[in-house]
C-alpha positions, -999 to 999 in steps of 0.1 A, spaced: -134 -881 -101 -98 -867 -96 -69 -883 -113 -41 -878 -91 -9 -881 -113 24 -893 -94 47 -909 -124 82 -908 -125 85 -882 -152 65 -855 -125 86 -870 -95 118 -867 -119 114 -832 -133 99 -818 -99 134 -831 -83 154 -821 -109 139 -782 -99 148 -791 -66 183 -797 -72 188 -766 -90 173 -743 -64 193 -717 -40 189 -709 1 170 -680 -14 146 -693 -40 108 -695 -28 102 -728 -39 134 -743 -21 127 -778 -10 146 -771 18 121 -744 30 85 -748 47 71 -729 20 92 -751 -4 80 -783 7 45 -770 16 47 -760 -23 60 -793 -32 34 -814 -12 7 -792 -29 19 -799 -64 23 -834 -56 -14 -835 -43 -32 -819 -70 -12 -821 -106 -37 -838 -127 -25 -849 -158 -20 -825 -188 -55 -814 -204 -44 -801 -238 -67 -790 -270 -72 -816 -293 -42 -831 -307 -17 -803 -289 -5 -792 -322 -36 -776 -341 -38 -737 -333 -73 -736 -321 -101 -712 -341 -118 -682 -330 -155 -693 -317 -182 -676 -301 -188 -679 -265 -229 -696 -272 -243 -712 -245 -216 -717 -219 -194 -731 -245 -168 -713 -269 -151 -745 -292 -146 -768 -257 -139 -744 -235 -170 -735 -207 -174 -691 -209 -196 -666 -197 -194 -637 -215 -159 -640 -234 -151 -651 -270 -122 -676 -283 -100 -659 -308 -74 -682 -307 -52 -710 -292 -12 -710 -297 -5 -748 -282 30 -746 -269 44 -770 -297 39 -740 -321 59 -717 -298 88 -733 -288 78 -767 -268 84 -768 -228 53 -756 -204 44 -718 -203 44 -702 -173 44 -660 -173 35 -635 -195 36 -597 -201 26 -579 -235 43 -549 -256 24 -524 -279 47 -508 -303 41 -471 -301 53 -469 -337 33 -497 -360 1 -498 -330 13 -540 -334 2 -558 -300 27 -585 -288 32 -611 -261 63 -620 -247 57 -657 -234 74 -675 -211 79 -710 -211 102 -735 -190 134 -734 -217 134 -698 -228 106 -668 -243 83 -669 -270 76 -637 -294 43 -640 -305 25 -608 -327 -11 -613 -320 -22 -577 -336 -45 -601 -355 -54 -623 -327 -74 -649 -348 -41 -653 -366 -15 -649 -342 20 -650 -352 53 -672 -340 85 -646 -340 109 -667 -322 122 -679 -291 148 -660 -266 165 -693 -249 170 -697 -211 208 -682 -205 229 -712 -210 201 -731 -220 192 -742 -184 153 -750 -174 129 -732 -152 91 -738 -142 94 -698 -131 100 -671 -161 91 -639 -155 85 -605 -178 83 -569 -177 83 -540 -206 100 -509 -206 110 -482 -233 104 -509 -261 127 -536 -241 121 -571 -223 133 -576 -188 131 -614 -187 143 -636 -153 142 -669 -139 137 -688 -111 160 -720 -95 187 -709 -122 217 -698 -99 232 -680 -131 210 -662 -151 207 -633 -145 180 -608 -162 181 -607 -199 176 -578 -217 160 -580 -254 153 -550 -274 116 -551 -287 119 -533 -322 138 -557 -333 103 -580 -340 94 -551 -363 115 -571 -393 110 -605 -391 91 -623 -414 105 -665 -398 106 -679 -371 139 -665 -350 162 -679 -318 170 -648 -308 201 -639 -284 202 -614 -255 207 -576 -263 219 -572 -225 219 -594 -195 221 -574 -160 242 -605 -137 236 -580 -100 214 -615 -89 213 -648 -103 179 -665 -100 145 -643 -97 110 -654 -90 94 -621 -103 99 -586 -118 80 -555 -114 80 -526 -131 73 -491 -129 74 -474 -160 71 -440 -146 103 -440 -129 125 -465 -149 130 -492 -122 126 -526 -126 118 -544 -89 132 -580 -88 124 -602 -61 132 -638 -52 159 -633 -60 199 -650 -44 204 -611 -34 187 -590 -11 180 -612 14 154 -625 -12 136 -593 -6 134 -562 -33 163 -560 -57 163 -528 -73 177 -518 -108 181 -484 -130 165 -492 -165 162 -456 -174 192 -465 -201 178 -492 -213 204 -517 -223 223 -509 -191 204 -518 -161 225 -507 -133 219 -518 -95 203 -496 -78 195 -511 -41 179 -533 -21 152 -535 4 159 -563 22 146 -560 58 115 -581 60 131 -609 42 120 -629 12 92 -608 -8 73 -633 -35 60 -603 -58 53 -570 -55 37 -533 -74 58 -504 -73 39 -471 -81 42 -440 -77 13 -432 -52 -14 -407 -54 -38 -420 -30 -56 -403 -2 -26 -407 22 -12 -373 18 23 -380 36 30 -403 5 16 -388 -24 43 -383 -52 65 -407 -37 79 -441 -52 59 -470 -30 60 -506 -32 40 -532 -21 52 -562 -12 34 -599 -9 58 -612 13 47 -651 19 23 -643 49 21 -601 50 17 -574 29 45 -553 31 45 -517 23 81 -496 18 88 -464 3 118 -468 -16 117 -432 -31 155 -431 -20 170 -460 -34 198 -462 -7 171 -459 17 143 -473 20 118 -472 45 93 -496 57 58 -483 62 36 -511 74 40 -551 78 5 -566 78 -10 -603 82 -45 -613 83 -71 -640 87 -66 -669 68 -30 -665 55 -15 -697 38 10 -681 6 8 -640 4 11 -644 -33 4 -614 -56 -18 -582 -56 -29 -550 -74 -36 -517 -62 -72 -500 -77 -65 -470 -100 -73 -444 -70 -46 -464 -48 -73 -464 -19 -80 -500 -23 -61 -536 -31 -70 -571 -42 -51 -598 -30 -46 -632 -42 -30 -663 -11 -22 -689 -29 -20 -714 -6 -50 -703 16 -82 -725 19 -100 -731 -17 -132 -743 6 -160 -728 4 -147 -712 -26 -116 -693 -44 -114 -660 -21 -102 -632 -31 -91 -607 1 -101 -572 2 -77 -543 15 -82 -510 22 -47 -491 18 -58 -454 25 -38 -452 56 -1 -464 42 11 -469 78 -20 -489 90 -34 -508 58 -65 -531 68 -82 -565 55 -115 -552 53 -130 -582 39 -125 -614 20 -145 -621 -11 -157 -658 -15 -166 -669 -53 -197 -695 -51 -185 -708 -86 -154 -721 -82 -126 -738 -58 -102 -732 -75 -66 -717 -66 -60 -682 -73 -27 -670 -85 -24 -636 -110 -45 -608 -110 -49 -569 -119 -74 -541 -120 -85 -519 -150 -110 -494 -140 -141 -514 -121 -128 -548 -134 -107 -571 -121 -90 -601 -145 -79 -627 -121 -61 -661 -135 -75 -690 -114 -50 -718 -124 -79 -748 -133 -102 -719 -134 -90 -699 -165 -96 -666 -164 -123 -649 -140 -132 -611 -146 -149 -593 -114 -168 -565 -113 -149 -541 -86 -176 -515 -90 -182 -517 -53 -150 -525 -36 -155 -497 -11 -183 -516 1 -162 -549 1 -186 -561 -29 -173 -580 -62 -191 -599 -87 -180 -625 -110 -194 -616 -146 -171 -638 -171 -148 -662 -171 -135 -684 -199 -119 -718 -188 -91 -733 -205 -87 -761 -180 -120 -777 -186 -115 -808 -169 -117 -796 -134 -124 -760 -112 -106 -770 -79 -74 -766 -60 -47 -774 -77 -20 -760 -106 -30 -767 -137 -42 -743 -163 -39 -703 -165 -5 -692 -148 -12 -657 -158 -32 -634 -181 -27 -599 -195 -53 -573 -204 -36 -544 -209 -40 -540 -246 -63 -510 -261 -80 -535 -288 -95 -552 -260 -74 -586 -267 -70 -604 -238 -35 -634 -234 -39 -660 -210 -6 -681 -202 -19 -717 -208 7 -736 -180 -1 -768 -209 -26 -749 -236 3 -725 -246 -14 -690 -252 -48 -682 -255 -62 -654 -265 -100 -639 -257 -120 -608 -256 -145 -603 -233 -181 -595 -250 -203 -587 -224 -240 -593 -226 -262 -558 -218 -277 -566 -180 -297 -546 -160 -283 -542 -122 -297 -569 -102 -330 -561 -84 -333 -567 -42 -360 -583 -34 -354 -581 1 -325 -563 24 -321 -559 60 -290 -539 73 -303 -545 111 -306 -509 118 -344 -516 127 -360 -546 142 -379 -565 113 -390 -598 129 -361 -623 134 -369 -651 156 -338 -662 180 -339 -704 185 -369 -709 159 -370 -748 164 -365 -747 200 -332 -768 205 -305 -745 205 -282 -751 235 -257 -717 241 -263 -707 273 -246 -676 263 -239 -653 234 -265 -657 219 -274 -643 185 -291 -605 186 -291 -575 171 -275 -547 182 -244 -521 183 -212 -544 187 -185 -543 211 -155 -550 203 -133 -578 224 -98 -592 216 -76 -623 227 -47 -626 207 -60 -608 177 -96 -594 170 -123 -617 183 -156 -596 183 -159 -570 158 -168 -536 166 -175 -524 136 -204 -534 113 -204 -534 74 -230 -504 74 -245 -483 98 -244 -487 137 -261 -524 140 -256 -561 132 -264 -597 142 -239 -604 168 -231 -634 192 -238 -616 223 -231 -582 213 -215 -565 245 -175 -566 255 -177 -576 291 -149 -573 312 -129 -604 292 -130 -617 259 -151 -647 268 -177 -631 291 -204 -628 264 -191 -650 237 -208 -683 223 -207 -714 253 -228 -744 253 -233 -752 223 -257 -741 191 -273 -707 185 -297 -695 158 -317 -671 144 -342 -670 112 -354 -643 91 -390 -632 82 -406 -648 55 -400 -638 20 -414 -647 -8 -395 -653 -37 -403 -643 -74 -416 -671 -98 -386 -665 -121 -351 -652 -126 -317 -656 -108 -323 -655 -72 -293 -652 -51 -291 -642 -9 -255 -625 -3 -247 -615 32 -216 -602 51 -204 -626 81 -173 -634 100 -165 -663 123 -141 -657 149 -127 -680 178 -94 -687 201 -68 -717 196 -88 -738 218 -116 -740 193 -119 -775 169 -138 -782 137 -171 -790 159 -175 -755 158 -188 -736 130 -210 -712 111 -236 -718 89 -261 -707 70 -295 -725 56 -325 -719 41 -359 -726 50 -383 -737 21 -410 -759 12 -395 -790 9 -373 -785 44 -339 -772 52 -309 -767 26 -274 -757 43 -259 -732 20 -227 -722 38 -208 -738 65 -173 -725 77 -156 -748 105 -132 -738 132 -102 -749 133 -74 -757 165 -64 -723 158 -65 -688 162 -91 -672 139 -93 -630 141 -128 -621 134 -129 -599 97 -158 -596 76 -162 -619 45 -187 -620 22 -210 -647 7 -231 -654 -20 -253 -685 -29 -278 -692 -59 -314 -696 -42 -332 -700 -82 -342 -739 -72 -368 -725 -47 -385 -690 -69 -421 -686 -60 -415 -701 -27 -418 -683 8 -382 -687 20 -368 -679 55 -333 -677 65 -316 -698 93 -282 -685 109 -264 -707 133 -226 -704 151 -219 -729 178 -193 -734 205 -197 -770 203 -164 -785 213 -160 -774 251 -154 -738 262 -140 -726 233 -137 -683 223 -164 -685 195 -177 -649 179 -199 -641 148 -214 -615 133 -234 -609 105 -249 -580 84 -266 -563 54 -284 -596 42 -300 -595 8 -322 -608 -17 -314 -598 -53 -330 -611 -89 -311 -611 -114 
């Protein structure tokens, strides 16, 4: 059962923040998203779950069934656990990492609420305390950020009117042999507080946003001479930006390619701005989507064709989603999909993309690594994950802040918000691709039986398959486009002259699969893609759901409520663990309703599958 943890100390130290913040600061109280955040971490702070006594550094262990030391894992090793009394007290918060060109040594630069550890973990079963750069004028933050470039430390910090961005010159860990408090090589004072820093080493700009400038949107400054960072513009058009990637883009968008983009996570849209000329920037596309709560963070895929986007304050029910983007079209960048992991509830807040993997920090979580193999297709996979918040996997902020996987030796730092740093490798086991058992993609009639128990009540939209066409009422309602080829199941599939001629009204519709027969053994999941989409009018008595039929009855796997709001219909995807019924024939039931009045209720649904694992 949750411990929810409301003592004065928390109530104290969350007002204290509070008191410290300015108009611009994204977690200002006197903001909706400030006292949205607030209520949130009031909710679900559970107390600190430290290792062992919080003062031990933790050994290296192997990740052997589930378990690495008392941590649950899938396929990643301990090497280590820094606890934050070793580096410098306080609560961590971000991260970023530094190889020195010249020795090959691997560092972390570690952020913590009262200033930035220095940490060599070249031997990351031995990792190494350098020292600690203090907060400027020793003030507190629960927000440090990081970036690298040209062997320096860009470090800011949030709800601290005064501090500036300090500048620390990373060669100079090349000599110490003790524990250091280091002082500032540079601090640039352009802004005061910042929520985040970007970098883009390519061009020598540092990105700051969040910050008292700029209209809280992107503050940029020269870093090309390192130790004097030099203002270099703003973009401040669309307002307060949270964080943001600056590249320069070589994706399939031709009018762009060569030129300096960002894109920005701006609280509900992603933002997208060519800032190529400093003094001018120019905003390509503003985008929201289904489902916003907090726009929080993203990364681009190494083609710059597609994006991963984390919302962190978006619905952790059914499970932690993760939303697909495709950004091929700069101008007109689309949610293609939203990925739902069946593992966890937890809230998502850091993540970044090396080749087909994706290393997302999940607060409680730890760190999940995705497979991103077949984002095109609007497919991930979960195949690690090491938790260092053991004690729970739901919504809430507890646990891994941030994680960095940049390093060549395969050394991977996750930002512990109470563990301090950890650091893992990931050690995967040899798999063979899963085998399908059974697909359909729709695209031929294979035996799906419309109201199989006889008590469905829609009168109409009901469920068939078919070529889609597409409606709208205040957004995207019916979906003309299906995940693969020209068919799907659909909730009455034509357009009709409004939005509600052919959708879902009088209640429950449903259609089941053919039987399948399941293998005797393995891991048996059933993935499908699906959408539910319905007008302001609609209530939580409408829904979509999906069962499965088996010897011993019914079993609901899946069930997404409406809500009395507008929901734009985009294609999610689903996955759920069927292993409890192998050997068994198996049908699948999928039901959408309109059950609270005459509501605008669409779904759709496509490519279902049957894999072993």
């Amino acid at each position: 059962m949750r411990r929810t943890l409301r003592t004065a100390g928390v109530v104290a130290g969350l007002l204290a923040l509070t008191l410290t913040a300015t108009a611009s600061w994204a977690h200002d109280p006197n903001t909706a998203e400030g006292k949205e955040e607030l209520r949130r971490i009031m909710a679900d702070y559970e107390p600190a779950w430290r290792t062992s006594d919080g003062v031990t550094i933790q050994a290296a262990a192997a990740c052997v069934g589930g378990m690495a030391a008392q941590y649950p894992c899938s396929n990643i090793d301990l090497l280590s656990v820094l606890p934050l009394s070793s580096i410098g007290g306080g609560n961590g918060n971000s991260m970023w990492g530094w190889t020195d060109s010249t020795t090959g040594k691997e560092y972390i630069i570690f952020g913590r609420t009262t200033g930035a550890a220095f940490i060599d973990v070249s031997t990351p079963t031995a990792p190494v305390y350098l020292g600690n750069l203090p907060s400027h004028n020793g003030t507190s933050s629960s927000w440090r950020d990081i970036k690298v470039y040209a062997n320096h430390a860009y470090i800011g910090a949030d709800s601290i009117s005064s501090h500036g961005m300090q500048v620390f010159d990373l060669t100079r860990l090349r000599t110490v042999t003790t524990p250091q408090t280091f002082t500032a090589d540079a601090r640039y004072t352009g802004f005061g507080n910042s929520h985040t820093l970007a970098v883009n080493e390519e061009t020598g700009f540092i990105f700051a946003v969040g910050t008292n400038t700029c209209s809280g949107g992107v503050h940029m400054v020269n870093v090309q001479s390192p130790k004097n960072p030099a203002n270099a513009g703003c973009v401040s058009n669309d307002g307060y930006v949270h964080e943001n990637q600056c590249v320069v883009y070589h994706g399939p968008d031709v009018t762009y390619q060569g030129r300096e983009i960002c894109f920005n996570y701006n609280t509900d849209t992603l933002t997208i701005v060519d800032v190529t000329n400093k003094s001018a920037p120019v905003q390509l596309s503003r985008t929201s989507y289904v489902g916003v709560g907090y726009t929080h963070q993203g990364w681009l895929t190494g083609d710059h064709a597609r994006l991963l986007m984390d919302d962190e304050l978006d619905s952790d029910t059914p499970g932690t989603k993760t939303f697909i983007w495709n950004v091929s079209d700069l101008n007109a960048p689309v949610n293609t999909s939203v990925w739902v992991n069946p593992n966890i509830q937890a809230t998502d807040h850091n993540l970044y993309i090396i080749g087909n993997k994706t290393y997302q920090a999940s607060y409680r979580a730890g760190l999940r690594i995705l497979d991103s193999t077949n984002i095109a297709s609007n497919q991930l996979q979960e195949i690690a994950y090491f938790d260092i918040y053991p004690s729970a996997n739901n919504t809430g902020f507890n646990g891994a802040w941030n994680n960095y996987p940049f390093f060549a030796s395969g050394t991977i730092a996750i930002s512990g918000i109470e563990q301090g740093l950890v650091l893992v490798k990931h050690n995967p086991t040899t798999q063979p691709p899963p085998t399908t058992v059974w697909s359909d993609t729709f695209e031929t009639a294979t035996g799906w039986t419309v109201n199989p128990n006889g008590n469905d009540t829609a009168t109409v939209g009901v469920w068939e398959r078919g070529d889609p066409e597409a409606t709208n009422s205040s957004g995207a309602k019916q979906l003309g486009t299906t995940v693969s080829g020209t068919n799907d199941l659909v909730t009455g599939r034509l357009a009709g002259n409004s939005a509600g001629a052919f959708d879902i009204d009088g209640g429950k519709t449903s259609i089941r699969s053919p039987a399948v027969t399941l293998p005797t053994s393995g891991a048996l999941k059933v993935s499908l893609s699906w959408y539910l989409a319905h007008g302001s009018n609609a209530s939580s008595a409408d829904y979509f759901r999906v069962s499965i039929v088996h010897n011993g009855g019914t079993t609901q796997l899946f069930n997404q409520a409406g809500t009395a709001g507008d929901r734009d219909g985009a294609w999610a995807t689903g996955s759920w663990d069927i292993s409890a019924y192998a050997g068994q024939s198996v049908r699948i039931i999928i039901e959408a309703a309109d059950a609270s009045g005459a509501s605008l209720v669409e779904a759709g649904v496509d490519d279902v599958k049957i894999t072993k694992q």
